[in-house]
N, C-alpha and C positions, 0 to 999 in steps of 0.2 A: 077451415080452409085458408081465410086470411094469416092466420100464421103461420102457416107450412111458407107460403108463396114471401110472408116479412123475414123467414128465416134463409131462405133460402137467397132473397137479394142481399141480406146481410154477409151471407155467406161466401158469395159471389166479390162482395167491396172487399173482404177483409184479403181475399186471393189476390184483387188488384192492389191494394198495397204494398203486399209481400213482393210483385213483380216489380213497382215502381220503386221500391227498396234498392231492391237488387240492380236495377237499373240505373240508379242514383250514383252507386258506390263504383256502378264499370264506368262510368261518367266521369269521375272524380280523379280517375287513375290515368296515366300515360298512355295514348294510343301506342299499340306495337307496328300498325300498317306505316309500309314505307313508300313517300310518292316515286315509284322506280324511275324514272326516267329521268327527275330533277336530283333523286337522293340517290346516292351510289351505297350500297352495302361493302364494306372489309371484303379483301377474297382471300383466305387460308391460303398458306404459303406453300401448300402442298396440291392448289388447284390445277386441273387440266383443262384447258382448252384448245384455241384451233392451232393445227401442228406446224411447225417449220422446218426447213432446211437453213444447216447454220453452214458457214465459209471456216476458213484458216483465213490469217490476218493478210495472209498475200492473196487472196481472193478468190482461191482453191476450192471449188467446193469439197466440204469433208467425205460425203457416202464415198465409200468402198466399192457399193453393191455386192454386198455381202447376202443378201437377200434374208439375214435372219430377223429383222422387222416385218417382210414379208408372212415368214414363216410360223411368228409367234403371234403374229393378229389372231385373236378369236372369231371375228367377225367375217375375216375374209375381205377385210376396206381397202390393204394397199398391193397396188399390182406395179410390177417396176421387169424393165428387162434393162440387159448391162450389153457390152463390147468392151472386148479385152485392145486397151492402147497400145501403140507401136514401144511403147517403155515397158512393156508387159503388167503395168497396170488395169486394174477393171474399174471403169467408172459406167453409173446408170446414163441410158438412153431415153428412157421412160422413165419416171415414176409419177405415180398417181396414187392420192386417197380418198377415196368416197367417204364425203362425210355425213351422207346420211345412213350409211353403214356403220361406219366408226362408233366403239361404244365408250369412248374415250378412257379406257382402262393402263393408257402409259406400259403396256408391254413393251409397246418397239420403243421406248425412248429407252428403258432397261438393255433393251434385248442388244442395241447398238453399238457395238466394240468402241466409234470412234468419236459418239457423241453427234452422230449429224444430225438425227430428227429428234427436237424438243417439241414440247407441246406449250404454250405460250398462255400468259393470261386472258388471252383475248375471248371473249363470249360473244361478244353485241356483232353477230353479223348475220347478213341473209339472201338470198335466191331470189330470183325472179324464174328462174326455169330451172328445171328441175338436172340440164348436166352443168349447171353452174356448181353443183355440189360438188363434182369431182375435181380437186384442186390437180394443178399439175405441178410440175419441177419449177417450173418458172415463175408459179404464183407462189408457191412455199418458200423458194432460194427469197424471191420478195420479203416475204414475211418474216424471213431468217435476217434478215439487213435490218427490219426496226426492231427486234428482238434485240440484237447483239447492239443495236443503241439504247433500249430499254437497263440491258443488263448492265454496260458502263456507268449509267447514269446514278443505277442502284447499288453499283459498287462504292463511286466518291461520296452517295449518301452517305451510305454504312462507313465509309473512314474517317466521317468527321465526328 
């Protein structure tokens, strides 16, 4: 009986080894965790985030109101109503996107003839109540004004 019970605590140290092995060697190696909030990860240049309304250089807003951003959301996020102006142009009265709808999939930025709604790098933002999520014309056109200083900035990067 004494050796059954000496073979069996033998058997038990040689399995703590084996773990402390292994333990040793993920030890030895570079953490992959990154502290988010101090370290920023690269974002693909192909990322989506929160949408904007962009201007013409004379301070135009671009939509149409074309409604085909509307039409190609799969979600069902942007709702927008238009008035045709006295120069027989249609420009948006409303628009609206709910972003906790939005599945941020860049249809309506495709879908857009004239280029008004991009989707921006931005990630890091958040609610306190729950219709803060519905961005309007006013907060986008916003958000389209640091975009298109974003985008000069990263232009005269790239030309030198």
């Amino acid at each position: 009986m004494n050796k059954i019970i000496k073979f069996i605590k033998s058997l038990f140290f040689l399995e703590i080894l084996k773990g402390l092995k292994i333990t040793g060697r993920k030890l030895s190696k570079k953490p992959i965790t990154i502290q988010y909030p101090e370290e920023k990860t690269p974002l693909s240049s192909r990322f989506r985030g929160l949408h904007a309304l962009r201007k013409y250089p004379n301070g135009e807003e671009r939509c149409i109101g074309c409604k085909l951003c509307e039409a190609v959301c799969p979600a069902l996020a942007i709702s927008m109503d238009t008035e045709v102006r006295s120069d027989n142009t249609r420009r948006t009265t409303k628009y609206e996107i709910d972003l906790f709808k939005c599945i941020y999939c860049g249809f309506c930025e495709e879908a857009c003839p004239v280029d008004a709604i991009v989707e921006t790098s931005i990630f890091e933002y958040h609610f306190e109540r729950r219709k803060d999520s519905v961005m309007n014309k006013i907060d986008l056109l916003k958000i389209g004004d640091m975009y298109e200083k974003e985008e000069l900035k990263d232009r005269e990067k790239n030309k030198l």
